[in-house]
C-alpha positions in Angstrom: 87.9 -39.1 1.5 87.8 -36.1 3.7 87.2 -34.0 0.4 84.1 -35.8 -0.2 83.3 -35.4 3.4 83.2 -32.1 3.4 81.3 -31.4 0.0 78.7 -33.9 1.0 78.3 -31.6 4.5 77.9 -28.5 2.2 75.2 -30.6 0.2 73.1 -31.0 2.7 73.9 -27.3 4.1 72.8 -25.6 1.0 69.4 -28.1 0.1 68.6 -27.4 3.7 68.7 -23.5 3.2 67.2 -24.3 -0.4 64.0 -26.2 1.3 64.3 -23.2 4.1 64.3 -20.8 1.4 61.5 -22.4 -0.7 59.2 -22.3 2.5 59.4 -19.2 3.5 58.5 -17.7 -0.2 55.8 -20.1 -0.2 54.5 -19.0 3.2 55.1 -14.9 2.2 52.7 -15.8 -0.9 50.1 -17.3 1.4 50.4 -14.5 4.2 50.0 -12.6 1.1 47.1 -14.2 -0.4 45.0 -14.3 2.5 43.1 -16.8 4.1 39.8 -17.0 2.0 36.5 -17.2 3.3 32.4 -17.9 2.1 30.2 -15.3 2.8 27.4 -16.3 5.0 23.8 -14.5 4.2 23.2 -11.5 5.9 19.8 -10.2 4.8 17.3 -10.5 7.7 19.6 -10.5 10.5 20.1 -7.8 13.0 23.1 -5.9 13.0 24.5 -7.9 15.9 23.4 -11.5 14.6 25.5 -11.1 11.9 28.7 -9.6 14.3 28.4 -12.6 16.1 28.5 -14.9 12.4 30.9 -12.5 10.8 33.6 -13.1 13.8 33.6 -16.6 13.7 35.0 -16.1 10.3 37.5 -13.4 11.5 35.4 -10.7 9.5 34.1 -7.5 10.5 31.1 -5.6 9.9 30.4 -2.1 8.6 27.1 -0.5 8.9 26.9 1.9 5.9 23.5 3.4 6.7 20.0 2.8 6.4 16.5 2.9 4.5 12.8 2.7 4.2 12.1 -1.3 3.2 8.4 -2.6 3.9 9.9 -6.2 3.9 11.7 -6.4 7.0 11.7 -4.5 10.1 13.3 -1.9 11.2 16.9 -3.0 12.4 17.4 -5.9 9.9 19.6 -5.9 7.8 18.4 -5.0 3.8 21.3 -5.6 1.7 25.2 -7.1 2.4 28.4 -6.2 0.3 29.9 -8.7 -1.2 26.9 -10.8 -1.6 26.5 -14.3 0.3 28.2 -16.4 -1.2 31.5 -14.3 -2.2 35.0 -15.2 -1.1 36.5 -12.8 1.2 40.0 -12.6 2.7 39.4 -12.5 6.4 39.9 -9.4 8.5 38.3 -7.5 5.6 34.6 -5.7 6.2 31.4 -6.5 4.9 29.0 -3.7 3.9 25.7 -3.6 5.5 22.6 -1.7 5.1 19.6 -1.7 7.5 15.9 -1.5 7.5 14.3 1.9 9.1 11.1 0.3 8.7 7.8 1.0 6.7 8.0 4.8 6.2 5.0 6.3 8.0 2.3 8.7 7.6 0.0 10.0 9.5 -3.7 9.5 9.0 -5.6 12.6 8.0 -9.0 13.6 9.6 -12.0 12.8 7.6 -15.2 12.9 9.3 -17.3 15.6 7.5 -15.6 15.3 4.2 -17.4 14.3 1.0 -16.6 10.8 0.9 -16.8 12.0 -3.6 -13.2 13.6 -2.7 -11.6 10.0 -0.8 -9.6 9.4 -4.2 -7.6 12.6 -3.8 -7.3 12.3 0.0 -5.6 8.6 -0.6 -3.4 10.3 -3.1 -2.5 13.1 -0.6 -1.9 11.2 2.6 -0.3 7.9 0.7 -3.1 5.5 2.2 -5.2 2.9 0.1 -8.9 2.6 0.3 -9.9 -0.4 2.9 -13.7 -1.2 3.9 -16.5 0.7 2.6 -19.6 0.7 4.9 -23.2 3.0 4.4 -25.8 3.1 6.8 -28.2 6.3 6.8 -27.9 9.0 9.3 -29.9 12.2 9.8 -26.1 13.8 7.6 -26.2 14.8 4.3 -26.1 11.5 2.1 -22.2 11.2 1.2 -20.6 12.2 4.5 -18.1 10.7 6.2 -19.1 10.0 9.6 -16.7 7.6 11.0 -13.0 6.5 10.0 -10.5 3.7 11.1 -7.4 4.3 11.2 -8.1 7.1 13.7 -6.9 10.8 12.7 -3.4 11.6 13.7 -2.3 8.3 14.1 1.1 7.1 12.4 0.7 4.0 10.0 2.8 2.7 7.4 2.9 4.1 3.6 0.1 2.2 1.9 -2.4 1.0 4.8 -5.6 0.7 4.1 -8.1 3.5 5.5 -11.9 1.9 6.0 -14.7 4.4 5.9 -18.6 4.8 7.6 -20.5 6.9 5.0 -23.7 8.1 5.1 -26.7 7.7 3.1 -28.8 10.5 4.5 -31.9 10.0 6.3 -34.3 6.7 5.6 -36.7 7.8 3.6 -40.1 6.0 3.4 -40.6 4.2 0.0 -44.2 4.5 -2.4 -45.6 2.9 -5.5 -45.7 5.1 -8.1 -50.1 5.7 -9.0 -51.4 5.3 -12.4 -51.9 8.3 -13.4 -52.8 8.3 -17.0 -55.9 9.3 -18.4 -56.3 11.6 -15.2 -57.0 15.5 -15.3 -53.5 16.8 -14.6 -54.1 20.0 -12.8 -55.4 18.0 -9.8 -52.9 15.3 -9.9 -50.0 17.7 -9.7 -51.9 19.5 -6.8 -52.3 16.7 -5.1 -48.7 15.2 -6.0 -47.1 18.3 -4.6 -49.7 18.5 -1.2 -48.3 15.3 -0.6 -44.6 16.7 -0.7 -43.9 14.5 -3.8 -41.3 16.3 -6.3 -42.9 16.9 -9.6 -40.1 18.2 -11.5 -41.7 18.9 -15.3 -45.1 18.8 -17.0 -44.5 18.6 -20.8 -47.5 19.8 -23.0 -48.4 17.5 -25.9 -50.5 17.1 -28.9 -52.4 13.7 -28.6 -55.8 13.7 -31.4 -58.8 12.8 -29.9 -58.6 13.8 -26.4 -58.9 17.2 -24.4 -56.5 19.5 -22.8 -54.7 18.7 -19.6 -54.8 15.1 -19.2 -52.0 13.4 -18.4 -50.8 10.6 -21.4 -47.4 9.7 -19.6 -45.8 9.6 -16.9 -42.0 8.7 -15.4 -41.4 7.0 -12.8 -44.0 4.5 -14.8 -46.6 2.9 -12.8 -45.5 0.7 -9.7 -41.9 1.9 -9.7 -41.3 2.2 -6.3 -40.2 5.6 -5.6 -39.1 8.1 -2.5 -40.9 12.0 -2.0 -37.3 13.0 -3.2 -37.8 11.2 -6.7 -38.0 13.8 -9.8 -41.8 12.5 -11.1 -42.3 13.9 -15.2 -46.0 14.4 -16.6 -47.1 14.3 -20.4 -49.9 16.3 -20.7 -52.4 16.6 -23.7 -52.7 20.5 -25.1 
């Protein structure tokens, strides 16, 4: 009776150290495994928003430098290793990388320029062509006279750059004479006393009809014209 006493007490002593056994592997795997946790999303918080989320998950942060990104600005945070959404064993670090902002230029100075030469000068200074405006100005036609953004100052890769161009002075406007069937000599005479540009008269045989009379004419009759405007004569030979 004792007997069985006694190997019922050693029972129970070794499934105790069996369960105590069993336990602590069990726990050793766990301790080993880690405590998994779910990423939270990172991407557009500052560097200390996501501490502050990244602790309460016993996770640290690790700021692995930074970069030009025109989404967000500068200080947030661009891109997270692992990715939201990943498991993590906690105490580990999650990669960040940070915004430096839009990278800048610095906005060239353009009054005086030929406003022909603004495709190379967006190239150059890595702006983008914004408002165009003309008005007429004692400059030469095609000047720039006025610019916004003003020069020297620092904008983001990209902005747009609005201009003020000149059309030259405002010249007073004429209907074009009919001068056909008129003796050329005086009409050019006249034409140029009046400061009018007459660029070519063409001699032409025309049957019937004497020498130097005018039988065309460009800018035609009624085409409203400036003193500036090249004016062409056909004239009979």
């Amino acid at each position: 009776m004792a007997s069985n006493k006694i190997f019922h007490a050693f029972l129970y002593i070794e499934i105790f150290f069996i369960i105590l056994f069993s336990s602590a592997i069990l726990s050793f795997r766990l301790v080993l495994k880690g405590e998994m946790v779910t990423l939270p999303d990172l991407v557009g918080k500052t560097f200390e928003e996501a501490q502050v989320e990244l602790n309460k998950k016993k996770l640290s942060l690790d700021k692995k430098g930074e970069r030009f990104d025109s989404k967000w600005e500068r200080g947030k945070i661009i891109f997270q290793d692992p990715s939201a959404g990943s498991k993590l064993k906690i105490n580990k670090a999650v990669k960040v990388i940070l915004s430096s902002g839009s990278e800048r230029v610095i906005i060239p100075p353009l009054i005086g320029k030929n406003f022909q030469s603004l495709g190379d000068i967006l190239k150059e200074s890595g702006l983008t062509k914004g408002k165009i405006s003309q008005v007429h100005t004692p400059s030469s036609a095609g000047k720039i006279i006025a610019q916004t953004p003003s020069p020297s100052e620092e904008v983001s890769r990209n902005a747009p750059l609005s201009l003020l161009v000149s059309q030259g002075e405002l010249l007073e406007k004429y209907l074009m004479p009919d001068l056909i069937g008129k003796r050329a000599e005086a009409v050019v005479a006249k034409l140029r006393e009046l400061n009018f540009r007459v660029e070519d008269v063409r001699p032409s045989y025309y049957p019937g009809l004497d020498p130097g009379v005018v039988i065309k004419q460009f800018p035609p009759h009624g085409y409203v014209i400036q003193k500036n405007y090249p004016i062409t004569l056909e004239v009979s030979k």
